[in-house]
C-alpha positions in Angstrom: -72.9 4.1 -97.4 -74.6 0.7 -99.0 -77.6 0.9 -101.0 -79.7 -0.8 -103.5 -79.6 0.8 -106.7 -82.6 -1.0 -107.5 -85.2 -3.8 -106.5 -85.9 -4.7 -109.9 -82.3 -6.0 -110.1 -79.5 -7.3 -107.7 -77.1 -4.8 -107.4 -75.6 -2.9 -104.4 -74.2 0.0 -104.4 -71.3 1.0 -102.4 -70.5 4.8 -101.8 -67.4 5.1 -100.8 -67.0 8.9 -99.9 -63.2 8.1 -97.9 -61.1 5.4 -97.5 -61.1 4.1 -93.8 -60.3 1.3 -91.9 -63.4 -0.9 -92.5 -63.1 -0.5 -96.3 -59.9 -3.3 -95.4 -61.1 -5.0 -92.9 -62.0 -9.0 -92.9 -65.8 -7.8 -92.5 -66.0 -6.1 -95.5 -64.6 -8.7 -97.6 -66.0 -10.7 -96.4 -69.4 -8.9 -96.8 -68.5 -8.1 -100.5 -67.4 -11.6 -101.2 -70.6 -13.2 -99.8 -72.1 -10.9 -102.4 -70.1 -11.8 -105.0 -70.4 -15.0 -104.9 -74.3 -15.1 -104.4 -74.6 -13.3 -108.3 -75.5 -10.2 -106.7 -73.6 -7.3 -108.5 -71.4 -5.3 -106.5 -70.6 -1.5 -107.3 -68.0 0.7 -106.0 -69.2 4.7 -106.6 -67.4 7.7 -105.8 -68.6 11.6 -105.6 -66.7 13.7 -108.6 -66.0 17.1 -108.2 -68.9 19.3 -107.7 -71.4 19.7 -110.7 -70.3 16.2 -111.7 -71.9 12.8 -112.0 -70.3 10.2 -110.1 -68.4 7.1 -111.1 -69.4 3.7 -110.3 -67.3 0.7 -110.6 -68.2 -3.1 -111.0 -66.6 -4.9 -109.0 -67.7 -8.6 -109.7 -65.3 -9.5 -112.6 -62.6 -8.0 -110.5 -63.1 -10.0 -107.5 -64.1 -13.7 -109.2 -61.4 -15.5 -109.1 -60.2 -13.3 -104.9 -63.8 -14.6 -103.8 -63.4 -18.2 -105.4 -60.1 -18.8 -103.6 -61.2 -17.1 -100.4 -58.2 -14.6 -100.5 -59.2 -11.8 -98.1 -55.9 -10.3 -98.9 -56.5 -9.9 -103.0 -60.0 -8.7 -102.5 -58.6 -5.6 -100.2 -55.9 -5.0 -103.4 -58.4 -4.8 -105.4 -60.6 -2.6 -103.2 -58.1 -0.4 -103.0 -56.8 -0.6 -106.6 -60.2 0.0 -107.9 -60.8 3.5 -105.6 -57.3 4.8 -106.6 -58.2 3.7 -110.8 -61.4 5.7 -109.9 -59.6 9.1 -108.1 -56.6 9.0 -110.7 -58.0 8.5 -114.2 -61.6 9.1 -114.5 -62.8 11.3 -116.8 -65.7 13.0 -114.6 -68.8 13.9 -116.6 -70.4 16.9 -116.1 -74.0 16.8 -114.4 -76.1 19.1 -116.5 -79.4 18.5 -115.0 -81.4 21.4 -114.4 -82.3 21.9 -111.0 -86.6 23.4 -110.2 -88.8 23.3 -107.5 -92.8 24.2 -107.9 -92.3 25.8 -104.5 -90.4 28.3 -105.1 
């Protein structure tokens, strides 16, 4: 899922809720890169466990020098590096927003 986290700033969001195919294909680097390299900030997020915020990733920094030297190849490393850093060693936050509805 791709979405703008907000109009008042350039920055797309990337929920990435599994790893597929398309996440390393030339098409999505490609994408990303043309993102990159335009100044637009590029996020990778992933769903925690549930009651859990989720954890977002920047990805520009990571993918500079990749996107400069139109390596397709080191952009899908770091793709993938940068979902694996997320799954293995984040420290998930809990969510403790208190859910009401007027309706009910």
């Amino acid at each position: 899922m791709i979405r703008s986290e907000s109009f008042n700033n350039d920055t797309i969001t990337i929920l990435v809720l599994r790893f597929s195919e398309f996440l390393v294909s030339e098409e999505f680097a490609g994408l990303v890169g043309a993102w990159v390299q335009a100044g637009i900030s590029v996020e990778f997020e992933r769903v925690g466990p549930e009651g859990h915020l989720p954890a977002k990733m920047r990805m520009n920094e990571l993918l500079e020098e990749a996107v400069a030297a139109r390596d397709l190849r080191e952009m899908q490393k770091m793709f993938a590096w940068s979902l694996a850093h997320i799954d293995q060693s984040h420290t998930w936050e809990r969510d403790e927003t208190e859910f009401y509805s007027a309706l009910a």
